[in-house]
N, C-alpha and C positions, 0 to 999 in steps of 0.2 A: 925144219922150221920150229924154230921153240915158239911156247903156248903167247909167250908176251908176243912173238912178231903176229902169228892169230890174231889177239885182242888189237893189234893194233892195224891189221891189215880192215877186219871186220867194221871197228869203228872209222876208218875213212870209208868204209863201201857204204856204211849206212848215212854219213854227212854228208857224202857228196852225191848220192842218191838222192838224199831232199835238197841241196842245194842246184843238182841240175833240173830238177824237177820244177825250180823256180824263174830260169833264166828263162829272159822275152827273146832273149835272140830268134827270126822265123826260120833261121839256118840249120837249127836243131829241131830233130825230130823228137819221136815215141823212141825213148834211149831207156835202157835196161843195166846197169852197171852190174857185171855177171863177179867182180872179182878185182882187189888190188895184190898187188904182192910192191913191198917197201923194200928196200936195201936196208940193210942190217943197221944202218950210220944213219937210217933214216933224210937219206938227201934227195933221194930222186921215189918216188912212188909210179910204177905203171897202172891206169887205171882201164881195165879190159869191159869194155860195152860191144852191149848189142843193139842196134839199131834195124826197126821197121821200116821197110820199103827197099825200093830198088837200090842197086851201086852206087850212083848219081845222088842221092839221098844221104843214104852213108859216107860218104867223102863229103857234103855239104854239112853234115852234124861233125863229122870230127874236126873238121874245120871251125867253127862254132864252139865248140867245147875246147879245143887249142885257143881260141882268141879269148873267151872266158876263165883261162887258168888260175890267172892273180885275181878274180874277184872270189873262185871255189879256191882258192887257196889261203886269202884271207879267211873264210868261212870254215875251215880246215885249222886255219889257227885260233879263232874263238872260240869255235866248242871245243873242241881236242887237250889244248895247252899243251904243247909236244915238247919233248928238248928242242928240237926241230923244227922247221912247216915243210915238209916235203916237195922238191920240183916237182909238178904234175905232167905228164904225158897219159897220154889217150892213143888208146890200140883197140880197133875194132877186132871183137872176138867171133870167130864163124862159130862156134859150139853146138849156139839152140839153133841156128840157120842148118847146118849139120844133123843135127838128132830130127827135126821135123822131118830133111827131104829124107833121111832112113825110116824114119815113120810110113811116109808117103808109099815106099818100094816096097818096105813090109809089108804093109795092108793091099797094094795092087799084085806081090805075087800069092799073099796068104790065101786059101780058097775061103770064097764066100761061105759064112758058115751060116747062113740063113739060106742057101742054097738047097733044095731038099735033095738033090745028085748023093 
């Protein structure tokens, strides 16, 4: 990935972070945008989030965030000015859902180290 797809992956993660952070939709949750990656031609952007709460939760925010695309996409072309405005799609990312439940296994097989054994 060259440095300019970087700057330009970085600057939608950080517009559309404030811009979902504003939608009234109640269909969206506590959403975390972990990462975009753009196409080179800049036509389609995948926008990879994590969402708080159960499965049922999660399917109800990307839902949300899919119906909200052309309003974070105009928002996407005000601040940005892109050649472009890129298609938005929305992919729920397991990552940090992932790294916490390996935290959880860690710490239940590590021995208690306040343990005086």
């Amino acid at each position: 990935m060259t440095e300019r797809m970087r700057r330009v992956n970085e600057a939608l993660r950080e517009v559309l972070s404030e811009g979902i952070a504003g939608l009234k939709d109640p269909r969206i949750g506590f959403v975390t945008v972990t990462g975009v990656d753009t196409s080179p031609d800049l036509r389609q952007a995948t926008v990879y989030v994590s969402v708080l709460g159960a499965e049922a939760k999660q399917r109800a925010t990307l839902a949300g965030l899919q119906s909200a695309h052309g309003v974070l996409q105009s928002r996407v072309n005000r601040e940005l000015r892109l050649k472009r405005t890129p298609q938005l799609t929305f992919e729920y990312d397991p990552t940090i859902e992932r790294g916490v439940r390996l935290s959880r296994l860690i710490d239940e097989l590590a021995p208690d180290e306040h343990d005086p054994d």
